[in-house]
Structure formats: structure tokens, C-alpha cells
C-alpha positions as CSV (number, residue, x, y, z in Angstrom):
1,X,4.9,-4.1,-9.2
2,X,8.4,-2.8,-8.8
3,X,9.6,-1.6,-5.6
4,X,9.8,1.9,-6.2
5,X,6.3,2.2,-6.5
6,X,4.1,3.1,-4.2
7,X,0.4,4.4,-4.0
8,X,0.2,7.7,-2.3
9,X,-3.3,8.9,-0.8
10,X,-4.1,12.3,0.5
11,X,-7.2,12.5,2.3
12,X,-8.5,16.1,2.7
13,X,-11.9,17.5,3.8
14,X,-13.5,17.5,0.1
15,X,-12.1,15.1,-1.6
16,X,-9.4,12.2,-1.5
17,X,-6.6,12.4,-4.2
18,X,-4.4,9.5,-5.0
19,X,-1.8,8.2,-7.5
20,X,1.5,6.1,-8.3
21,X,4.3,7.3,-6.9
22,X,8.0,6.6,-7.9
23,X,9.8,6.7,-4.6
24,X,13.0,6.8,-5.9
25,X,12.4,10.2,-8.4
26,X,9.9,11.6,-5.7
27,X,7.1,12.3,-8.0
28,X,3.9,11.1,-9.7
29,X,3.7,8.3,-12.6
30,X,1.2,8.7,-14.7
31,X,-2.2,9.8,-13.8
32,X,-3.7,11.4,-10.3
33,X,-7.3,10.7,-9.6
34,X,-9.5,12.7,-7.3
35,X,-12.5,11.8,-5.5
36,X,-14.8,14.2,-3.9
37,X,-16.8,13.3,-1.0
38,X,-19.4,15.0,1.2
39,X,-18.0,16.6,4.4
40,X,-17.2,14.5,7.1
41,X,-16.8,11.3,5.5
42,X,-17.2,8.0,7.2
43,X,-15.1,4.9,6.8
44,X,-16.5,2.9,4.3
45,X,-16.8,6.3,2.0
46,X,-13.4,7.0,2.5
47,X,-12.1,2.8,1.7
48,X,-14.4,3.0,-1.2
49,X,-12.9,6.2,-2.6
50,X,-9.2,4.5,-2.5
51,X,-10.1,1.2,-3.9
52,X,-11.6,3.4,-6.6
53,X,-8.3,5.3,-7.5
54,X,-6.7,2.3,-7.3
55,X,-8.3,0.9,-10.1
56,X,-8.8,4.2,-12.5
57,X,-5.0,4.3,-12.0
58,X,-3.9,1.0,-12.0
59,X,-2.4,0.2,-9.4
60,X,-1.2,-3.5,-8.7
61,X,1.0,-3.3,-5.7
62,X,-0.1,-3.4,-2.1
63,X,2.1,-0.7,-0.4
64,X,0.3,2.5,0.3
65,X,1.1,6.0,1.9
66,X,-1.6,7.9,3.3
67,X,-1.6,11.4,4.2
68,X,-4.6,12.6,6.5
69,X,-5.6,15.6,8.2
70,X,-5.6,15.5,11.4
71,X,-3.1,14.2,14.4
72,X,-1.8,10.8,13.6
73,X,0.6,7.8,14.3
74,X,2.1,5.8,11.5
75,X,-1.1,3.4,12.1
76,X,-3.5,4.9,14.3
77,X,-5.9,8.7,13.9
78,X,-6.1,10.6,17.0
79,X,-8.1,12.9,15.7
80,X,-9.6,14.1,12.6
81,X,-11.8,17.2,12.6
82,X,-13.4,17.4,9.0
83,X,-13.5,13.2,8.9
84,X,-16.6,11.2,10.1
85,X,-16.4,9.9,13.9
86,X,-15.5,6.1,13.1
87,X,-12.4,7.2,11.6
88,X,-10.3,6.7,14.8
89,X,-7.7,4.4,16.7
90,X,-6.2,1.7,13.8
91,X,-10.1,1.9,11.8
92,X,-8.5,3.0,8.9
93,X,-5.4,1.3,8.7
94,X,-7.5,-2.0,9.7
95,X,-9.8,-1.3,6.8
96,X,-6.9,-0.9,4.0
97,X,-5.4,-4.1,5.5
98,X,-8.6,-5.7,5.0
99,X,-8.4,-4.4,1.4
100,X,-5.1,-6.6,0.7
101,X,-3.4,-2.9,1.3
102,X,-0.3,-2.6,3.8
103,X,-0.7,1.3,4.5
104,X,1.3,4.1,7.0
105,X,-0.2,7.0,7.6
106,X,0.9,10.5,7.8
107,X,-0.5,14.1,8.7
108,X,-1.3,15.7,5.6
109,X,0.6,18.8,5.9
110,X,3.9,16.6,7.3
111,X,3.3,14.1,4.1
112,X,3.7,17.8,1.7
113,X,6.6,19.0,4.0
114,X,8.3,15.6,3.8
115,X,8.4,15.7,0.0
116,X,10.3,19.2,-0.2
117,X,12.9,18.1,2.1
118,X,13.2,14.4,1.2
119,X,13.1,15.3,-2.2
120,X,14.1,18.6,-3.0
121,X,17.8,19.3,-2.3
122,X,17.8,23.2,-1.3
123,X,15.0,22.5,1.3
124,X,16.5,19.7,3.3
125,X,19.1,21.9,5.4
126,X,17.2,24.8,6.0
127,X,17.3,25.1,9.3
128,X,13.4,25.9,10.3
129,X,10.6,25.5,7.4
130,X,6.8,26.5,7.9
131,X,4.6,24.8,5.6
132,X,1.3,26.1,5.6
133,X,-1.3,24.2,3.5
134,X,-4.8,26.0,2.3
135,X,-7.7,23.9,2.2
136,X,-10.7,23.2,4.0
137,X,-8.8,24.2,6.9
138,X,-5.6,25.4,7.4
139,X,-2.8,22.8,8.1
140,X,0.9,23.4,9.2
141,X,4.0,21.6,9.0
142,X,7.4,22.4,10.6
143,X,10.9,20.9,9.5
144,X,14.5,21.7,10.8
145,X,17.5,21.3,9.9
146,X,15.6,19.0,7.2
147,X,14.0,16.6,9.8
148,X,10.4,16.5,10.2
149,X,8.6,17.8,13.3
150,X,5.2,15.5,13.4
151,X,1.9,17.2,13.6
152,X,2.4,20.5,14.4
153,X,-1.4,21.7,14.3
154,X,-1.5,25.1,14.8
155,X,-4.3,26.2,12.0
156,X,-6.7,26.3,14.7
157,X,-4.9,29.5,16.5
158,X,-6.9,32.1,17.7
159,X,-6.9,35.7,15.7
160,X,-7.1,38.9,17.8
161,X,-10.7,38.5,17.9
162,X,-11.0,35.2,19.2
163,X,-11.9,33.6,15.6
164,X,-10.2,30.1,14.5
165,X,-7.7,32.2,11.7
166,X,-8.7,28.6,9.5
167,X,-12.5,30.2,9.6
168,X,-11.6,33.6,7.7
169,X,-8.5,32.1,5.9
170,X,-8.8,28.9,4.8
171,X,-9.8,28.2,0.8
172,X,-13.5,26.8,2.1
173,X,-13.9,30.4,4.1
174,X,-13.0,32.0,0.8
175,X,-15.7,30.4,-1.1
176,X,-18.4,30.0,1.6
177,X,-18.0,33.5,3.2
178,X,-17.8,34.9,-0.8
179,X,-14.9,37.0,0.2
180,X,-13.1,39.4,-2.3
181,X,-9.7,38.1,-2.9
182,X,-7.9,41.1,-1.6
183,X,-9.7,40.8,1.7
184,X,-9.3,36.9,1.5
185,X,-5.3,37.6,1.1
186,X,-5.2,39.9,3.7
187,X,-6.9,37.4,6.1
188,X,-4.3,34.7,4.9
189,X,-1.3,36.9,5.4
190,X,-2.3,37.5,8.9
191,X,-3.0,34.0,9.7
192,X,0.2,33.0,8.3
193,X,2.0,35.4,11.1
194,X,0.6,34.5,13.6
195,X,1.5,30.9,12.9
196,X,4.8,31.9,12.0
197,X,5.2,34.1,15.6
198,X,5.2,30.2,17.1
199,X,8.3,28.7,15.5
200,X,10.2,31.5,13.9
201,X,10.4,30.0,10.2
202,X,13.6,31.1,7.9
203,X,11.4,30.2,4.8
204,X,7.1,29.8,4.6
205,X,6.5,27.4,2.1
206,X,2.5,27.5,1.4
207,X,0.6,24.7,-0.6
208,X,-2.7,23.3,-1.3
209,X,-5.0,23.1,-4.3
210,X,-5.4,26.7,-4.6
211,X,-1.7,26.7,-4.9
212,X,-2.6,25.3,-8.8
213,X,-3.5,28.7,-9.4
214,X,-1.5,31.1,-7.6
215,X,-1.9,34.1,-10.0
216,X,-5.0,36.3,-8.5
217,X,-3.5,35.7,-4.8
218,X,-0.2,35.0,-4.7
219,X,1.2,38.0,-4.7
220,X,-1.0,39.4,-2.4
221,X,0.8,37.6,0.6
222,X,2.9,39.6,2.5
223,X,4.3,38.1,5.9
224,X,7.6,40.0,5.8
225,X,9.0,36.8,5.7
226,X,10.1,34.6,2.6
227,X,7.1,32.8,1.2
228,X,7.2,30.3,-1.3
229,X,4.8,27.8,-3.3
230,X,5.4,24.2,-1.9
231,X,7.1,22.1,-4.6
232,X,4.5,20.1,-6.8
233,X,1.5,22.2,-5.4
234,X,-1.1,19.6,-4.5
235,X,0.3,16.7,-5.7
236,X,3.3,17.3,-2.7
237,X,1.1,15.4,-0.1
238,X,0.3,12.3,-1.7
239,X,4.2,11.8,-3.2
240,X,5.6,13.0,0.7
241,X,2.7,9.9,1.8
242,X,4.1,7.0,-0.7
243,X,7.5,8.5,0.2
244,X,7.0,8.3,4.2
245,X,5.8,4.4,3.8
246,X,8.9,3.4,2.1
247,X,11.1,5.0,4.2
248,X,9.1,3.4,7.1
249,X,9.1,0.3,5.8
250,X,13.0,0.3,4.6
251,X,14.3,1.8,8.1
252,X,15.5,4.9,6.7
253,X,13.7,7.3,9.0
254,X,15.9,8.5,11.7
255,X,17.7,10.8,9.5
256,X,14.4,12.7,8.3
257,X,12.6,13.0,12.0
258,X,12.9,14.7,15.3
């Protein structure tokens, strides 16, 4: 497979999403294949799930790029909250190599930041960039000066009283608390600031899969700060992933990291 292709992964809380990524364009060819999964995931659920999008989409190259939330190295997991226990250390990485797969992995919300500045011109010299992405949790991404400051977790903050903001904010609070959208936009918008209070952002980008349809809460979101949707919505974190392994793999980091 040419060079230029690369298999991005984004593992999230619900699901794993995944498809071929032309490095060189910074976007999706072809297809993009989801795979739901129960919550916290173990290993062999989470392998299975990426040998299975590798073969509804085709893939025949071994390079992979895999964004996953939680605190990571290129090849080991520090931590992953809403992932099963044995996902730790180099497990994963050990299990894709196993696979025939050579993989790099990524923070989730760093692999969707990484896209808009690698990729998309009139991001990559602002000078400070909050990406805020909306899932199970809430994950957050910071960028300066176009070069990528790794995991940055601060979804877990504290609101004013004492509640994790990702519990009244996040897309799974939405549905499980069966919030009103006004009040679930309201909650958002104030989660959002009080991220934002910790690294001053000049633009909030905010993405996710409930950033596919942005039309009943969108405009909602007022942080009296600039607030954007993340470019390519929820396919940003698995074309930042593929991008972040070729760029690991060809030396051309240094440039796009602090």
C-alpha cells in the first residue's frame, strides 16, 4: 500500500472508529467504520474491533495511528479511565504488533487538535488553541503557536459544586441524566470556562460526534470567547492519529511539539 496511507484508529468510550487515511491530503479515503463496544472495554475486545475495521475497509498496510483517551506515550497508556484495566504499559501497542500492525499512539483529543494544525492552514499559528472534545467524557487539547501540548486532561475539573464538569456536560451526561438541551448547553458553556480560565485560549475549537449535528446546541454555547466546530467533526481524531504515526515514523515532529 502506498506510503501515504495510513490506518487511523480512534478509540473512545463507546465505540472504536477507524479508517484509511491519506497523510499527505490529511483526510479520510473512502469509507470509516465504527465499532461499538460495551463500556470499559478489555484488550482482546478492543484488538478485535481493529482487526475488524481493517478488513470492512480494506486495509493492506501495516502502519497504524491510534488515538486513545486517556494519558499516553507514543507506545505505552498511562491511564485510561473509560478502557478496561489490562489496557496499560505497551499491552496495546504489543497486541497490534502481534497483529502484523506497527502502531503510535496518541491522546484522543491531541490526535483531533493535531489534525487542525497540521492540516489546516489558519490554525497552525494561532498562538493558544483549546480543543475541547464531547463524548463520554470530556477531553481537552491545547496547541500554541501551532505546536502540540501532549495530554492536557483537564475534563475532570471540578465545577463550583465539587462535581466532575465531564459528569453534567459530557454527551453521555446528556443522554443518561435525560437533560433538556438548553440546560445540557448551559452546563457545557460553563465547563468550557472553566477549562478555558486554565490556559487562556485565543480560539475554542469543540469536536466530537455530537459535533455531526451541531444544529439544536450549537448555538447555545456562549463562553465569551470564540468557539468553533473542530475541522472534520469526528473524523478529526482518527486522520490527526494516522497523521501523528507518519510524522513519528518520518522524523518530522519537532516542528509540531512542545
Amino acid at each position: 500500500m502506498a506510503e501515504n496511507l495510513v490506518l487511523g484508529i480512534d478509540i473512545g468510550g463507546s465505540s472504536v472508529k477507524g479508517g484509511i487515511v491519506d497523510v499527505n491530503a490529511g483526510r479520510v479515503v473512502g469509507k470509516r467504520c465504527t465499532i461499538e463496544h460495551e463500556p470499559l472495554p478489555r484488550l482482546a475486545r478492543i484488538t478485535e474491533s481493529v482487526r475488524t475495521i481493517i478488513r470492512e475497509v480494506q486495509y493492506k498496510g501495516t502502519d497504524i495511528g491510534v488515538g486513545f483517551p486517556g494519558v499516553v506515550s507514543d507506545y505505552e497508556v498511562i491511564n485510561g479511565p473509560n478502557i478496561g484495566d489490562d489496557i496499560r504499559h505497551d499491552s496495546l501497542v504489543e497486541s497490534l504488533s502481534g497483529n502484523g500492525l506497527s502502531s503510535t499512539l496518541l491522546n484522543d483529543a491531541d490526535s483531533a487538535l493535531y489534525h487542525a494544525i497540521r492540516n489546516h492552514k489558519k490554525y497552525s499559528g494561532t498562538e493558544t488553541i483549546l480543543l475541547v472534545t464531547i463524548g463520554t467524557s470530556l477531553g481537552t487539547a491545547v496547541s500554541q503557536g501551532g505546536r502540540l501540548l501532549r495530554n492536557i486532561e483537564l475534563g475532570r475539573l471540578l465545577n463550583e459544586n465539587g462535581v466532575h464538569i465531564d459528569q453534567t456536560a459530557s454527551a453521555r451526561a446528556l443522554i443518561e441524566n435525560d437533560m433538556d438541551m438548553s440546560s445540557w448547553a448551559n452546563n457545557l458553556s460553563s465547563a468550557i470556562k472553566r477549562i478555558a480560565t486554565c490556559v487562556s485560549p485565543e480560539i475554542i475549537l469543540l469536536g466530537g460526534g455530537i459535533t455531526e449535528e451541531p444544529a439544536s446546541w450549537f448555538g447555545m454555547i456562549d463562553v465569551g470567547k470564540t468557539v468553533k466546530l473542530a475541522p472534520d467533526s469526528n473524523h478529526a481524531g482518527l486522520i490527526g492519529a494516522a497523521c501523528w504515526h507518519h510524522d513519528s515514523k518520518n522524523g518530522v515532529l519537532k516542528r509540531n511539539l512542545i
